[in-house]
C-alpha positions in Angstrom: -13.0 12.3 -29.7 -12.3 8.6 -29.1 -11.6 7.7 -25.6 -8.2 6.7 -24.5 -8.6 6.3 -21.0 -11.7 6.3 -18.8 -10.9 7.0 -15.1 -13.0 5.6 -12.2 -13.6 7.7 -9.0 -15.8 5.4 -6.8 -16.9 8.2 -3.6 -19.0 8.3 -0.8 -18.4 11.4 2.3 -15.5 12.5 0.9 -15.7 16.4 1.0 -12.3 17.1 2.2 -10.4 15.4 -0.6 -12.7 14.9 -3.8 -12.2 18.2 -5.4 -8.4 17.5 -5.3 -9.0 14.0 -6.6 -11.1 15.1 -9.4 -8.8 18.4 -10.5 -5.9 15.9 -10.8 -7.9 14.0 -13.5 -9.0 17.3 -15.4 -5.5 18.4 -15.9 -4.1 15.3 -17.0 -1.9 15.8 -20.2 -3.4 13.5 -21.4 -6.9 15.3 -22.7 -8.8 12.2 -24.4 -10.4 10.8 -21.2 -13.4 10.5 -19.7 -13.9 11.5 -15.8 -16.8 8.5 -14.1 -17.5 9.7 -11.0 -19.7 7.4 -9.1 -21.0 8.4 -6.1 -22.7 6.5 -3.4 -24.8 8.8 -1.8 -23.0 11.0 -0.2 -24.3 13.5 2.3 -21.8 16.0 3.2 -21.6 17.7 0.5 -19.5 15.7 -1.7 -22.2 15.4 -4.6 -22.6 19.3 -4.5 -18.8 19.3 -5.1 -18.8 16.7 -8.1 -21.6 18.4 -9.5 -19.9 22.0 -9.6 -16.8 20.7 -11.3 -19.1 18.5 -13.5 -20.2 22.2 -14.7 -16.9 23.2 -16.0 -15.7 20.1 -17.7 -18.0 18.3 -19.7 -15.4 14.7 -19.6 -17.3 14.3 -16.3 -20.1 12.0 -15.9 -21.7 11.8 -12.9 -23.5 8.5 -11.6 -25.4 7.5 -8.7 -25.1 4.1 -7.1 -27.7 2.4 -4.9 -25.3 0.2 -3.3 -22.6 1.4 -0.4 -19.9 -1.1 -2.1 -16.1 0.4 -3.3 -16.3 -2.5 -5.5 -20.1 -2.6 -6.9 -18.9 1.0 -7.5 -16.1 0.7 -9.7 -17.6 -2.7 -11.8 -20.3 0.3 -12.5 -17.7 2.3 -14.1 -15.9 -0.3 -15.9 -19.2 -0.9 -17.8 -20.2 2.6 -18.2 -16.6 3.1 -20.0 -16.2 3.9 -23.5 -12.3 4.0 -23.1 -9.6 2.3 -24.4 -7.9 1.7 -20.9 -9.4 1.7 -17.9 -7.7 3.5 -14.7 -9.3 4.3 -10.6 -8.4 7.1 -9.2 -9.3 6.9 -5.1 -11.1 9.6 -4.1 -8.7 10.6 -1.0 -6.0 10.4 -3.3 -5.0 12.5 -6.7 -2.3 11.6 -9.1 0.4 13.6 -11.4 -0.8 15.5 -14.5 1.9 13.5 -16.3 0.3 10.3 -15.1 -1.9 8.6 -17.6 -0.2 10.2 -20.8 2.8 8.3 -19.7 0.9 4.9 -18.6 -1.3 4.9 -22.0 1.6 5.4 -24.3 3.7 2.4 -22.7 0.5 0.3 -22.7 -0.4 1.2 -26.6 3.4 1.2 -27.6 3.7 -2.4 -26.4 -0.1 -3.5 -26.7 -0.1 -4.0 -23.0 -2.9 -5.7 -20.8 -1.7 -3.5 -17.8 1.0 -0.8 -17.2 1.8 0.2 -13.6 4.1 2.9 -12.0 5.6 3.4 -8.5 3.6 5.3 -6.3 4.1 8.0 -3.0 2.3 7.4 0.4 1.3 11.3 2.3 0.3 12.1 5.5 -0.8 16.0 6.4 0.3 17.3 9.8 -1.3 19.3 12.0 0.4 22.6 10.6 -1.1 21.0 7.0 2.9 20.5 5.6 2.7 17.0 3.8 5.0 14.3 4.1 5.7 12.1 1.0 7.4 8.8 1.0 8.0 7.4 -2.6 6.9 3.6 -2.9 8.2 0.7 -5.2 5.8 -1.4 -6.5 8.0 -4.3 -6.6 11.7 -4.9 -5.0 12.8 -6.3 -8.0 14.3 -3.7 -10.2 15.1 -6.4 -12.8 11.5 -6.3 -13.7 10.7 -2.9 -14.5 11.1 -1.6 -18.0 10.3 -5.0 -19.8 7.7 -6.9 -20.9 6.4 -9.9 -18.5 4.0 -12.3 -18.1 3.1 -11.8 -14.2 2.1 -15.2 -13.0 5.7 -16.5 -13.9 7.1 -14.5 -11.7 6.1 -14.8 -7.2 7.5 -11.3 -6.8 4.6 -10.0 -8.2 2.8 -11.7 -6.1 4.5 -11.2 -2.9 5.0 -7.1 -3.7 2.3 -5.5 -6.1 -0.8 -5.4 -4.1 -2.7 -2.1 -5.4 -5.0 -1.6 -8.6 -5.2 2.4 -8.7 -1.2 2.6 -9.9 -2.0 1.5 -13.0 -4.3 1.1 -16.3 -5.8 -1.7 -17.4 -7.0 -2.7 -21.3 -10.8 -2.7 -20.6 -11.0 -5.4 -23.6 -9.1 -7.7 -21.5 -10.7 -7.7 -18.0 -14.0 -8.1 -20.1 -12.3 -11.1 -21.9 -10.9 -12.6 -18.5 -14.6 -11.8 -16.3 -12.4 -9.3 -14.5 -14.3 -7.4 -11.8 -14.0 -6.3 -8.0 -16.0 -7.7 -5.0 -18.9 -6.2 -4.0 -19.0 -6.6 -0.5 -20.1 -3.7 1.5 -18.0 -0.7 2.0 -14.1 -0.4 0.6 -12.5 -3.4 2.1 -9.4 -4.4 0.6 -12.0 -5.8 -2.8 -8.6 -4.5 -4.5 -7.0 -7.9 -3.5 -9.0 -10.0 -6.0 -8.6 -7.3 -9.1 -5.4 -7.5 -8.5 -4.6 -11.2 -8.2 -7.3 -11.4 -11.3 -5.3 -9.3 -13.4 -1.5 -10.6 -12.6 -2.4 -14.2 -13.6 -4.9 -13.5 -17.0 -2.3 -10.9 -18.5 0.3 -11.6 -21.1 1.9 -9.1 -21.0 2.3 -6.2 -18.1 4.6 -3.8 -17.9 6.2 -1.8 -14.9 7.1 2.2 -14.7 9.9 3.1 -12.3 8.5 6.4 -12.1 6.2 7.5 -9.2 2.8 9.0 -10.2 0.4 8.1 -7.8 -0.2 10.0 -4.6 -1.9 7.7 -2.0 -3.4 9.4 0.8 -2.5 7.1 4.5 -3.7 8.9 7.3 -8.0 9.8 6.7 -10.3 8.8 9.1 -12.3 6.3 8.3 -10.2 4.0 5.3 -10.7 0.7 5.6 -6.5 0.6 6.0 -6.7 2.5 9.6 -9.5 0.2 10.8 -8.5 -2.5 12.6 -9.8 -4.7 10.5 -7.7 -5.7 7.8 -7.7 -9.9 8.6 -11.4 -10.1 8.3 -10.9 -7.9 4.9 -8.6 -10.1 3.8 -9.8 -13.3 4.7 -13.0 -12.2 3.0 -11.5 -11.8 -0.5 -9.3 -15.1 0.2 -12.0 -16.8 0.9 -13.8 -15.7 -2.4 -10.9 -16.7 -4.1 -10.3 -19.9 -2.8 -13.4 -21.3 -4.0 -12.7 -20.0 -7.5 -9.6 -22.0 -7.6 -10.9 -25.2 -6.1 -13.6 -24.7 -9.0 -10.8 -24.1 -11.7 -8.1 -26.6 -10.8 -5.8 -23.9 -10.7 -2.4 -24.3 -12.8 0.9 -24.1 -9.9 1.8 -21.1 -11.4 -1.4 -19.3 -10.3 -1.6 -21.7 -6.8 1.8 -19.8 -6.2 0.8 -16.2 -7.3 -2.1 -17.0 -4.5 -0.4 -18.4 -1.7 2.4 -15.8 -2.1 0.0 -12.7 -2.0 -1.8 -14.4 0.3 1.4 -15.0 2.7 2.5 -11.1 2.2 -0.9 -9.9 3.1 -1.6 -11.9 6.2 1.9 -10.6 7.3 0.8 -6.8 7.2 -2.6 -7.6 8.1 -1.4 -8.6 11.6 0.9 -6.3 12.3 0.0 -4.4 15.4 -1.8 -7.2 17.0 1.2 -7.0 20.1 -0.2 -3.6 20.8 -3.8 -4.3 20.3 -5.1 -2.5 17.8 -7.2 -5.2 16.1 -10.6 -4.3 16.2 -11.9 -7.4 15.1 -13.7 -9.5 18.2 -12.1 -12.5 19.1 -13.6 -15.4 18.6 -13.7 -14.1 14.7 -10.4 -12.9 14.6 -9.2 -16.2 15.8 -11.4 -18.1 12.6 -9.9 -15.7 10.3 -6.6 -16.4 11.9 -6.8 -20.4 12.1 -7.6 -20.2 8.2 -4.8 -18.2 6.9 -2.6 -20.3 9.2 -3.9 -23.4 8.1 -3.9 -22.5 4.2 -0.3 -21.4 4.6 0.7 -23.9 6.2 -0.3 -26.4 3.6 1.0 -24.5 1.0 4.4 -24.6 2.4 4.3 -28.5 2.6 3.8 -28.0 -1.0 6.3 -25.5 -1.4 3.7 -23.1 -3.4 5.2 -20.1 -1.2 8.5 -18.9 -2.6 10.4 -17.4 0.8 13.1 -15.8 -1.9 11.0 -13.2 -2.8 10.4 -11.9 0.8 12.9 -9.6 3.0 14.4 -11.8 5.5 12.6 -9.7 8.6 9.8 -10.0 6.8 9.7 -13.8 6.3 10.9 -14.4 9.8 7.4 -12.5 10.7 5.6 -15.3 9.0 7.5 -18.1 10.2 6.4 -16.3 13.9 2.8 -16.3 13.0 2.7 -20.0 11.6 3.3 -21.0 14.7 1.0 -19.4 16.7 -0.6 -15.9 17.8 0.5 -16.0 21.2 4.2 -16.9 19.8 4.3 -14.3 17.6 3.1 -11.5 20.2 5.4 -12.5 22.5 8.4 -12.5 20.1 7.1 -8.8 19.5 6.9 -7.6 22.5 10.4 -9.2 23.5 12.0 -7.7 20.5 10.2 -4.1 21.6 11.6 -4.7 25.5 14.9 -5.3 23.7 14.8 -2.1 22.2 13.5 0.1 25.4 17.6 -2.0 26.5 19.5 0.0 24.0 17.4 3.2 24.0 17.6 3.5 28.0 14.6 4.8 30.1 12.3 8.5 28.7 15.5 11.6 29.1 18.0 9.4 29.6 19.8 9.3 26.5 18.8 11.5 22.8 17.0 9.3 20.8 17.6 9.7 17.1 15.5 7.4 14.6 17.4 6.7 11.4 14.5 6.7 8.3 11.5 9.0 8.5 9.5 7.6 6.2 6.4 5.3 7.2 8.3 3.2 9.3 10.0 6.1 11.3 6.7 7.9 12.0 5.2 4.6 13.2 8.5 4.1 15.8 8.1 7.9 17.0 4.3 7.8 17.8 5.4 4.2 19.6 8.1 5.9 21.4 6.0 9.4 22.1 3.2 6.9 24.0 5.7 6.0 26.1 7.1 9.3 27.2 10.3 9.2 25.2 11.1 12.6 23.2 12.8 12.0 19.9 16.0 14.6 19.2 15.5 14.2 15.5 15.0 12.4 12.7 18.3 11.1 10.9 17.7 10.3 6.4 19.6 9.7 3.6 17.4 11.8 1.7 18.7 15.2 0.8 15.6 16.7 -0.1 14.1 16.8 3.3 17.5 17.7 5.4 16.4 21.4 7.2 12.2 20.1 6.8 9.8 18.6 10.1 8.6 15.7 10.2 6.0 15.6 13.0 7.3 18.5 13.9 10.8 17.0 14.7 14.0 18.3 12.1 15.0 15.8 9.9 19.2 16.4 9.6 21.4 14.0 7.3 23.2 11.2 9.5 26.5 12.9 9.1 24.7 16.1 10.4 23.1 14.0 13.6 26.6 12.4 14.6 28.0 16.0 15.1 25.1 17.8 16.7 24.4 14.2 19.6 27.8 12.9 20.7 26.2 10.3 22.8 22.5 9.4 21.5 21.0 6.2 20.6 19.5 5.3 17.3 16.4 3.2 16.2 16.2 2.1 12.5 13.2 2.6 11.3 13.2 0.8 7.8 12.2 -2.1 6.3 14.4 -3.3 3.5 17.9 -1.1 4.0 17.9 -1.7 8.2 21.1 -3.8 7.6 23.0 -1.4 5.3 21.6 1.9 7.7 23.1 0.0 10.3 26.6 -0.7 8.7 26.2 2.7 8.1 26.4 4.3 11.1 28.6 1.8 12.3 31.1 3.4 9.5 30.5 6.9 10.8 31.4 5.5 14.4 28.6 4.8 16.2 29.0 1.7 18.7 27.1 -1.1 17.9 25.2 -1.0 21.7 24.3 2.6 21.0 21.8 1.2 17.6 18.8 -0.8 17.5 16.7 -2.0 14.5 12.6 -0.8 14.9 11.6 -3.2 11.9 
């Protein structure tokens, strides 16, 4: 049987997740794969786990690895493949039966380097309900469904950030020396696949159809951490040199400093409240540099501010300036919504988006002794369901059940059209407040 797609699990003390991980590969439609699972020593039981299901499906091969490195891990099993395409399924995460049929036949059909789909975040409450958001990889919709070159265009850059949405030709990361970090642990090595393969492929292609299912809240990855600047300026780091040694093109310069601007965004995010767990006088080095870099790049206008949401350039133009500055601007713009939203019981609070964004404003809000009436979404499918154990109702729903309530957006990219919104349905303007 030739092999159409080999797919990658790098694990390590994952027991709780790897047998769904692994089950989601064995019932792919697609039935001419091969299963790597690479583990790195686990001790709680996750090796007994991969062994059993080993047992049952002879597509599995099981591998140990010396080194404690996500990215050491998976260049293992890009060399071990015997596949046509190459795919890495995280081992906290599992991904639709449907999803590699679809991905290989797009990539063969048009002879692809990579294909990529969108993808849905979950989180499991404490009653074990799951709560899926659906994902775009890029904001664009004028770039799915064709054929592209990536590096021509910065909202690649800017928006696809993850490898394990997507396939890749293993004949042209071997061609293009394409391989992850191997840095201890699984710290954001993703970053320089990722750039690696946006500026070496001809020709990409992009699904608008959600397959993945990307686990956010498990204890221990590298995304809860705290850490995410040192990560990151880790594999920016690496990369820099590479491009000093290259005399990068501008096209690729751009693709750099873009991703490099989104991720330095995200990667501070929360620093108002704290929750960097990075000490300071690193954190500060890590910070200097991105600023620095940025900065520069600007001057040389190698950062294309089109491609980002206006709230979320403003963030960038905050942290340019400095730290301080930008926590400060935070913290106003959180004072400024305690304003609207009154003190904890005096008004019903209703946050308008539940996704990622809306659970992030109720645990903020819940901290502070505020109770949340309910969640208001556009989303039909989860009118009647609990999120956090708060009803989700439809906005119409919300208006009738709270006459007098204040509402916090909680959402990214629509905040200006859920606002004009609820303006329509007649909600005053001092009774709403943005959380993004």
């Amino acid at each position: 049987m030739a092999i159409k797609v080999s797919v990658i699990l790098p694990s390590l003390n994952v027991r709780n997740y790897i047998e769904e991980a692994v089950r989601s590969a064995m019932e792919q439609t697609l039935k001419e794969i091969e299963i790597l699972c690479i583990d790195a020593g686990s001790d709680d039981g996750t090796w007994e786990i991969l062994s059993s299901l080993a047992a049952v499906d002879e597509r599995i091969r099981l591998c140990h690895s010396d080194v404690k490195s996500y990215g050491y891990q998976v260049n293992m099993g890009i060399d071990m493949a015997q596949g046509e395409y190459i795919a890495i399924l995280e081992t906290d995460d599992y991904a639709d039966i449907h999803m590699y049929e679809r991905l290989y036949n797009e990539a063969v059909l048009y002879d692809c380097d990579y294909v990529k789909s969108d993808y849905t975040l979950y989180s499991t409450q404490s009653d074990g309900k799951r709560i899926f958001l659906r994902r775009n990889v890029l904001q664009a919709d004028n770039l799915y469904g064709k054929i592209i070159e990536p590096v021509k265009y910065s909202a690649v850059a800017a928006d696809d950030n993850y490898l394990w949405n997507g396939i890749y030709k293993k004949e042209f990361l071997k061609k293009n020396g394409i391989c992850l970090a191997e840095t201890p642990g699984a710290a954001y090595q993703d970053i320089g696949f990722v750039y690696q393969t946006t500026i070496h492929a001809k020709k990409a292609l992009y699904v608008k159809d959600s397959y993945y299912r990307y686990c956010t809240d498990r204890d221990g990855a590298s995304a809860n951490s705290g850490k995410g600047l040192l990560y990151a300026y880790q594999e920016y780091t690496r990369l820099y040199q590479e491009i000093q040694k290259e005399a990068a093109s501008s096209e690729r310069l751009r693709a750099y400093y873009c991703r490099m601007a989104k991720s330095f965004i995200y990667c501070c995010e929360g620093v108002d409240e704290g929750k960097t767990k990075i000490n300071q006088e690193k954190r500060m080095e890590c910070y200097v540099w991105f600023q620095h870099q940025l900065k520069e790049a600007l001057k040389k206008d190698l950062v294309d501010c089109t491609v980002f949401l206006p709230q979320v350039w403003n963030k960038l133009e905050m942290l340019l300036v400095s730290e301080l500055y930008y926590v400060e601007k935070c913290r106003e713009h959180k004072r400024d919504i305690r304003k609207v939203i009154g003190k904890p019981g005096e008004y019903s609070i209703i946050i308008f988006g539940s996704g990622h964004y809306g659970c992030e404003a109720c645990k903020w809000l819940e901290e502070q002794d505020y109770s949340i009436a309910c969640f208001a979404d556009n989303n039909q499918i989860l009118w009647g369901t609990k999120v956090n154990n708060i009803v989700v109702s439809s906005p119409v729903q919300t208006k009738k059940q709270f006459a007098i309530a204040k509402y916090l957006i909680a959402n990214e990219k629509y905040s200006a059209d859920m606002k004009e919104q609820l303006l329509k349905m007649g909600v005053e303007e001092e009774d709403i407040c943005i959380y993004v």
